[in-house]
N, C-alpha and C positions, 0 to 999 in steps of 0.2 A: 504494500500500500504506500503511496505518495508520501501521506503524512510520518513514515517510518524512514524514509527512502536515506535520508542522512546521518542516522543515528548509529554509533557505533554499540554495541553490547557484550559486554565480558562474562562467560557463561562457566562459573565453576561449579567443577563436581570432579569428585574422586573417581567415578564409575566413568567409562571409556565410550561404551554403546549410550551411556543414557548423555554426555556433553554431546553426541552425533545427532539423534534424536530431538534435543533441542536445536542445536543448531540448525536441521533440518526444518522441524518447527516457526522456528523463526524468518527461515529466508522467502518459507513459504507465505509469511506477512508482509513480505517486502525487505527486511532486515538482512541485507547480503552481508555488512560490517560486522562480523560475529569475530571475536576473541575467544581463546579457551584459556583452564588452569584447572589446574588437577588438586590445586588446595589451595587455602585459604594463603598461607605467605607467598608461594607461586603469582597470586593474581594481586596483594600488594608489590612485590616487583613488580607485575604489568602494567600497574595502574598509577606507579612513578613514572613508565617511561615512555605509555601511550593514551593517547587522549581515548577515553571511556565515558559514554553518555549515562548510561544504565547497569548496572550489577544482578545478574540472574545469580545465588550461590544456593547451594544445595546446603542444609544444616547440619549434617553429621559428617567429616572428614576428618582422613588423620593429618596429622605437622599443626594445622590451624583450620580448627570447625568454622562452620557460615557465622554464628554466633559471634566469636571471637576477630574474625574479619570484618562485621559490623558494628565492632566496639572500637578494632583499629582505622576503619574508615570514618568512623563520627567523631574521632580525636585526633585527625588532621586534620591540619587547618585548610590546606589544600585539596582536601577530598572531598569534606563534611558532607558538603552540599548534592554529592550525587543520589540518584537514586537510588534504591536498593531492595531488590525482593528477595524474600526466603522462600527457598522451593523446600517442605516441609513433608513427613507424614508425622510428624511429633504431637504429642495429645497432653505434655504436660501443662498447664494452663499457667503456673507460673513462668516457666520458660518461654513462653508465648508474650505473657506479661513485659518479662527481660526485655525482649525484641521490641516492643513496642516504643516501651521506655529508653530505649536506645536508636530509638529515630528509625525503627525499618518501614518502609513505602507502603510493602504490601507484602500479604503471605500467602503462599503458594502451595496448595495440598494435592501430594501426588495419589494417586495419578490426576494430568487433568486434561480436558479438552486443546484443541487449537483455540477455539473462541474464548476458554477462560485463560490461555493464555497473553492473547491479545489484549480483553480487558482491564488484566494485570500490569500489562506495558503501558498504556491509558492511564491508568490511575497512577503509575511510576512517573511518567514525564508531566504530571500534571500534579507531583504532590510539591508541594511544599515547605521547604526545610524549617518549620517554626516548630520546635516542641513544647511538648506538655509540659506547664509550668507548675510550679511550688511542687517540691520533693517527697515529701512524707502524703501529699492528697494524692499525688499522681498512685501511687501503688492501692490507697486506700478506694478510691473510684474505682480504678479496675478490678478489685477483689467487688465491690459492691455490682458491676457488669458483670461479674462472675455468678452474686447472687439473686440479685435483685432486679435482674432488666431480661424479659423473655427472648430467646433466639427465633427468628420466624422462622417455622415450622416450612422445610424443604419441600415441591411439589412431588407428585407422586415419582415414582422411577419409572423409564422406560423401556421397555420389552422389544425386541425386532425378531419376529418372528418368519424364519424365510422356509418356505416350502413349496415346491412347485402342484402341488396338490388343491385346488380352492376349498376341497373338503375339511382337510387338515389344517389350515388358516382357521377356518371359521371353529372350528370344533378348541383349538388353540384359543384365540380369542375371546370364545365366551368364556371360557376356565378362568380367565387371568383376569379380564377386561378391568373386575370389582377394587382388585388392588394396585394394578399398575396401570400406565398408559400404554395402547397397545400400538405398533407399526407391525405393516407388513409388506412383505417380499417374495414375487413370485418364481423370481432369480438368480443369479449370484448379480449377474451386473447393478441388478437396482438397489441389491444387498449393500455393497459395496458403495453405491452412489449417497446412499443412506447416513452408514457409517464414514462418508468422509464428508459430511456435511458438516455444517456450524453447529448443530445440535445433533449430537453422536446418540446412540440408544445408551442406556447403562447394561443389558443383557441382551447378548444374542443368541437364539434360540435357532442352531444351525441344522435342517436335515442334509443328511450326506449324498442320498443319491438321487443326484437333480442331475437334467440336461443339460448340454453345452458346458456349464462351470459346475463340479459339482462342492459339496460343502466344503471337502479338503482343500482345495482352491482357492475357495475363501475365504477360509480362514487364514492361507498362506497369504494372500494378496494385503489384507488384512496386517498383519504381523510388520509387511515391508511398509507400511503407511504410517509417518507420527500419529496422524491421527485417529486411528484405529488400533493401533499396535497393544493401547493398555486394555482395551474392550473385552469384557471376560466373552468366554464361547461355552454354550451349552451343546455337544453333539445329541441330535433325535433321529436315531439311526434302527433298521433291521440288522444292521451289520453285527456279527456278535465276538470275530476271534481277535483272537489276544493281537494282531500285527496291526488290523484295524484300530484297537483303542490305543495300540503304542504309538500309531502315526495321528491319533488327532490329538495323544499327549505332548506329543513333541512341537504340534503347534498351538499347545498353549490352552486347548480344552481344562474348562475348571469341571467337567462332569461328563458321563456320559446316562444321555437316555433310552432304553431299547422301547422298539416298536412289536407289538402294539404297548399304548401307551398308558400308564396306571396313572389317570387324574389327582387321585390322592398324591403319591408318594412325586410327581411331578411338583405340584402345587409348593410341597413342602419342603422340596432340593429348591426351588429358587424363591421361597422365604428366606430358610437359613442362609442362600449364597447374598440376599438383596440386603441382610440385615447389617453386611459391611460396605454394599453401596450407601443404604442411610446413611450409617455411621459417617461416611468418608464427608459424606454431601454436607450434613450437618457441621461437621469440622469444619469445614470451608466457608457454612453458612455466620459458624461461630466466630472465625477469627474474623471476618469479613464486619461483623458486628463490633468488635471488639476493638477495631480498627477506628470506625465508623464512629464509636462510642470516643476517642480520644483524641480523634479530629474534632468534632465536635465540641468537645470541652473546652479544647486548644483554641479554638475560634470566639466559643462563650468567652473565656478568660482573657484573650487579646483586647474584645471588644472593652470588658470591664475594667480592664487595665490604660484602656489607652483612655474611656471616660472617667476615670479618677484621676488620674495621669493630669489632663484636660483643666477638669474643675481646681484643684490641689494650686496647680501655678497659676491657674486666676487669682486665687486666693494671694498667692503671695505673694503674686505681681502687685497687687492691691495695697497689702501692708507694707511692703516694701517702699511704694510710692509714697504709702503715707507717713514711714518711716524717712525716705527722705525728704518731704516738704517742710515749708517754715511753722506750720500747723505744731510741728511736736513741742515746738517753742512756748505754746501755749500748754503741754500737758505738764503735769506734775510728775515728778519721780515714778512714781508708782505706776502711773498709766502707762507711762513711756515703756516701765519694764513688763506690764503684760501682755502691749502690741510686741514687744519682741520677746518676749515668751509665746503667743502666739504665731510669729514667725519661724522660729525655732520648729517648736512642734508641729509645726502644719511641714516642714523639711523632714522633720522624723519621718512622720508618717510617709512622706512620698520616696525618701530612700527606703521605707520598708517595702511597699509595694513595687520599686524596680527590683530591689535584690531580691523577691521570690522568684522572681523570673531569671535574674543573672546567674545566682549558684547554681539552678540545677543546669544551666547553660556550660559552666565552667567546670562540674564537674562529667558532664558527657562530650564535653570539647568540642562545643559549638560556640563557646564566647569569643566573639571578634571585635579586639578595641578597637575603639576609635578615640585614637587619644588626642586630647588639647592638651594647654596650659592648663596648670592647677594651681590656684592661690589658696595652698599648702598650709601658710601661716592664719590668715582669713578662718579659714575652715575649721580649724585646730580652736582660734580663740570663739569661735562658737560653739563648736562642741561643749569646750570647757567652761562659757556661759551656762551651758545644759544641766552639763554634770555639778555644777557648784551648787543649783537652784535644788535638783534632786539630793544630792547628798548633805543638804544643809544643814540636819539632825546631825550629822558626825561630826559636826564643825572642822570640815579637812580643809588645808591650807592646799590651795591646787596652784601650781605655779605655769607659768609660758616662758622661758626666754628663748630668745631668736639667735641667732649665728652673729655673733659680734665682728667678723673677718666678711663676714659679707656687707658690714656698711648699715646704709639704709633701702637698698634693693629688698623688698619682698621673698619669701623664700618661696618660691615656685618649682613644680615639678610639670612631669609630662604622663598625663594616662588621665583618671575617668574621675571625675570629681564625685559622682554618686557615689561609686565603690571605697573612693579615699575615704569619703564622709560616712562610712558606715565601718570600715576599719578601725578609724580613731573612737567614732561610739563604743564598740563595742570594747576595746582595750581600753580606753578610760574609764568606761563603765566596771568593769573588773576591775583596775587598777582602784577603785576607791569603792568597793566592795571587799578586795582581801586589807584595804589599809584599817590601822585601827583610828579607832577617837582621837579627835585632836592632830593626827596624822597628817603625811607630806607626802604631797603626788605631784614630780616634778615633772615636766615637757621639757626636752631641750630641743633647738635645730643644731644642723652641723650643714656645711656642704662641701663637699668635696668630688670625688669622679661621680657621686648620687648623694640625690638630699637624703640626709641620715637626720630621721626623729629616734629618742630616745624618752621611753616614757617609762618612771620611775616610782617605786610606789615603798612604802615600809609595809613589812611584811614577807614572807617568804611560800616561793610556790612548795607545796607537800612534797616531799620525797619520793611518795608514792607514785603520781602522775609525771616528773619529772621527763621521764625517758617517752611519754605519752603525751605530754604537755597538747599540740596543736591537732590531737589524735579529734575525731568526730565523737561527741556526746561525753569526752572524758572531763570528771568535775568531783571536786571532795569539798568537801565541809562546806559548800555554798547551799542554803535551804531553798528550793524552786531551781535550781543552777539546772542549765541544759545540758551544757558542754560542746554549745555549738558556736559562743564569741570567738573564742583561739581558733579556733579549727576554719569558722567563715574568714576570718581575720587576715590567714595563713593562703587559703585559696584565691582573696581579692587580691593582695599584696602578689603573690608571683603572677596572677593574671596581667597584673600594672608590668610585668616585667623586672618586678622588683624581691625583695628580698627578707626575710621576717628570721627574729632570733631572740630567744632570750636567754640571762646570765642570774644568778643567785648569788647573792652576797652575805655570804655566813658572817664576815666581820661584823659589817653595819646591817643585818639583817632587812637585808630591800632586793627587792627584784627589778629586775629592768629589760623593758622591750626593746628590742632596737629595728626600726621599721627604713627600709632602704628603698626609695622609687626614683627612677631615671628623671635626670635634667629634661629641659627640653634641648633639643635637636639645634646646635649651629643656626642650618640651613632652613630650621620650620618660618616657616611665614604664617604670623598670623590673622588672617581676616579679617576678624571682628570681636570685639568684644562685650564678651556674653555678660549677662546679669544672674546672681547666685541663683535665682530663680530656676532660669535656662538651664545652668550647670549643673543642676543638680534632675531638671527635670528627663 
C-alpha cells in the first residue's frame, strides 16, 4: 500500500521461518524496506546504524528479550521516539502491564491475521510518544483495567467448511450454524480464495477427496501462504490408513474426522479445538483494551495538566504584576507577605503538577531538556522564603550566601528551572526536618567548571540508610517520610546534566549536600527573557 511505500521496518525474532513469514507479510502490505535481527542486542546495533521507522520484536529471545529491547529503546534519547510492537502469545497481565508502562505502540498476539497485522502498523505510525503520567497511578489504573473495566466480548468464531458435496455443506452447516459463523466452499480454489482474504476463517473444516485440488493440496497451498499458514485444519475424510493421517499431519492437520460423520463427537473436537481460538481472540481483544485504557488516560491527564498548567500562571502572572506595581506601597507588612506567600505556593503547586509528569519521564528515559538560563540564586532565596515561613515552630536560623569571587553577577546555571525548583524544595525541606530547634541550615554558592550549591544542615544522616541514602522510598526516623525527596532530588539533578552528593560530618555533626548543575554555554544566545512565572510554568 502507498501509505507504507516509504517506511523502513526492523523485524526481530529468534525463530528463522517465523522473521521470513513476517517479512513476507509485510511486503505483501507494500513494506519492501524490511530489516531482520535475530535478538534483541542484534537489532540495537541495527538501529545505531540504520534509519528504522517501526520495530516489529517478538517477546521471548535469548542474549536480549522484546521486553528488554523496549526498555533499551525508551532510554535512548535517540531512539525513544520510535514505534514499537510486541508480537506476543504471553498471558501474564502484569508483564503486559510492564510493556505498556514502558511506552510499547501496540501488542501483537500470535498467531495473527495479515489484516491484524496491518492494523497494528496503523496504530504504530500513528501512536504517539506521550506516556502515562504520575508513577505509582499509572500501575494502580491498570491493575483497576484489570478488575474493574469489562473486555468486549469477541464475535463468534468462524468455520470454512469446504466440501464439494452441497449435501454435506448443508448437513455441516446446520450442526454448527448455533455456535459459530459459518463459510462455505465448494472447492479448493475458492477455499483458498477465502483463506487468503482480509478476514481469514478461524477453523477449517477440510474434506480430502474433492476434484481438480483435493484437501491435501490445500492444505499445502495453505501452509506456503503468510496468510493462511497459522489456520488450524480439520481433515473430514473416508480415508482411514495410517500414511493418509501421516501426510495431513505433516501438513499441519490439528484433527482428523472419519466419514460417515458422528455429529456429536464432531461438534465436540471443534468446541475443545475453538476454546483456544477464544482464548487467543480475547487476548488480543484484552491487551487491545488495555492499551486503549492508557491512551486514554494519557490524553485525560495531558488535557488536565495543561488546564491547570493554564489557570496556575494566570494566577501568578496576576500576583506577580501586582507584586511589582507601586500598589504594594500602599500595603502593610503583613499583606505584602501573604501576596507573596500566595505566590510562592500557587509555584509549589505548579512545580508539583509538572514533576508528576517529568519523573516518570526520567525515569523510563523519555525526559528531553530543554535547557535555558536558570537564576539559581533567585530560586534558592524563595525556596528558603518557603521553608522559613513553614519551619517557623523550630525557630531555624536558614542562611543564603552567594559566591563572593563571583562579584555581583547572579549565580546562574543552564537546565530546567521547574526541576531546579523542586530539587532545592525538597533538600531544604529535609534539611530542616533532620535539623534540630534553634538549629543552622546553611546555602552556600560556589562556581567554578559548574555552579556548586552546598546545603548544610546540623544533624547527621542515620548510619543505616547511608550507603542507600538517594535509594527510592529509603527514610528512618522521619514520621509521614516517603523517601522519595533524595531519591526525586538525585534523578532531577543528573537529568540537568549535573551532579548530586553528600558528606557526614562526625566532628561538627552536620551533613551537607552538594548539588553540581552546568554553567551556561559560551556560545548560548539568549532570546528573551522569561518571567518566574514562564520558568517555572
Amino acid at each position: 500500500m502507498q501509505k507504507f511505500k516509504d517506511l523502513v521496518v526492523l523485524v526481530v525474532d529468534d525463530f528463522e521461518p517465523m522473521r521470513k513469514v513476517t517479512t513476507t507479510q509485510l511486503r505483501q502490505l507494500g513494506l519492501d524496506q524490511v530489516i531482520t535481527a535475530s535478538n534483541g542486542a542484534e537489532a540495537l546495533r541495527l538501529l545505531r546504524r540504520h534509519r528504522v521507522d517501526v520495530i516489529l520484536s517478538d517477546w521471548n529471545m535469548p542474549v536480549m528479550t522484546g521486553f528488554e529491547l523496549l526498555c533499551e529503546v525508551r532510554n535512548d534519547e535517540s531512539l525513544c521516539r520510535l514505534p514499537f510492537v510486541m508480537i506476543t502469545a504471553e498471558s501474564d497481565r502484569r508483564h503486559l502491564e510492564q510493556a505498556i508502562a514502558n511506552g510499547v505502540s501496540d501488542l501483537l498476539v500470535k498467531p495473527y491475521s495479515p489484516d491484524r497485522l496491518e492494523a497494528s502498523i496503523n496504530r504504530a505510525i500513528n501512536w504517539k510518544p506521550r506516556p502515562p503520567k504520575a508513577l505509582a497511578a499509572m500501575k494502580e489504573m491498570l491493575a483497576k483495567t484489570a478488575t474493574d473495566e469489562p473486555v468486549a466480548q469477541p464475535e463468534k468464531p468462524t468455520v470454512l467448511v469446504v466440501d464439494d458435496t452441497p449435501d454435506n455443506l448443508q448437513v455441516l452447516a446446520e450442526l454448527l450454524k448455533d455456535e459459530y459463523r459459518i463459510r462455505i466452499a465448494l472447492n479448493g480454489e475458492k477455499a483458498l480464495e477465502i483463506c487468503h482474504s482480509a478476514t481469514p476463517p478461524d477453523l477449517v473444516l477440510l474434506d480430502v477427496m474433492m476434484p481438480e485440488m483435493d484437501g491435501f493440496e490445500v492444505a499445502r497451498r495453505m501452509r506456503e501462504h503468510p496468510g493462511s499458514q497459522s489456520i488450524p485444519v480439520i481433515f473430514v475424510t473416508a480415508l482411514a490408513q495410517d500414511k493418509d493421517r501421516h501426510a495431513g499431519l505433516e501438513l499441519g492437520a490439528v484433527d482428523f474426522v472419519t466419514k460417515p460423520i458422528d455429529p456429536d463427537q464432531l461438534t465436540l473436537r471443534i468446541r475443545n479445538f475453538m476454546r483456544y481460538v477464544t482464548l487467543h481472540r480475547s487476548l488480543q481483544a484484552g491487551y487491545d483494551s488495555m492499551l486503549e485504557a492508557a491512551r486514554l488516560r494519557d490524553d485525560v491527564e495531558h488535557v488536565m495538566r495543561h488546564d491547570l498548567k493554564g489557570g496556575l500562571a494566570g494566577v501568578i502572572g496576576l500576583l506577580q504584576n501586582l507584586i511589582a506595581t507601586d500598589s504594594m506601597k500602599q500595603m502593610n507588612r503583613y499583606q505584602v507577605d501573604q501576596l507573596r506567600e500566595a505566590e510562592e505556593t500557587s509555584l509549589q503547586l505548579l512545580g508539583m503538577i509538572n514533576l508528576s509528569s517529568e519523573l516518570y519521564k526520567i525515569e523510563t528515559g523519555r525526559f528531553v531538556l530543554e535547557a535555558k538560563p536558570i537564576e539559581v540564586e533567585d530560586i534558592l532565596q524563595r525556596v528558603v522564603h518557603l521553608v522559613r515561613t513553614a519551619f517557623k515552630h523550630k525557630q531555624l536560623t536558614i542562611s543564603v550566601e552567594a559566591d563572593e569571587a563571583a562579584g555581583t553577577e547572579p549565580a546562574r546555571a543552564f537546565g530546567d528551572a521547574m526541576l531546579t525548583w523542586s530539587i532545592f524544595q525538597n533538600l531544604l525541606k529535609n534539611a530542616c526536618e533532620a535539623a534540630p530547634e534553634k538549629g543552622l541550615v546553611s546555602v552556600k554558592l560556589k562556581k567554578g567548571d559548574m555552579l556548586c550549591i552546598f546545603i548544610t544542615n546540623e544533624g547527621m544522616v542515620p548510619i543505616e540508610i547511608r550507603d542507600v541514602f538517594f535509594s527510592k522510598f529509603v527514610t528512618k526516623g522521619k514520621r509521614g517520610g516517603t523517601g522519595i525527596g533524595t531519591y526525586s532530588a538525585k534523578l532531577l539533578t543528573e537529568a540537568q546534566g549535573g551532579q548530586i552528593a553528600f558528606a557526614v560530618s562526625t566532628e561538627n555533626a552536620t551533613t551537607t549536600l552538594s548539588i553540581q548543575l552546568p554553567l551556561i554555554p559560551a556560545d548560548y544566545v539568549e532570546s528573551s527573557t522569561e518571567t518566574g512565572a514562564e520558568r517555572l510554568a
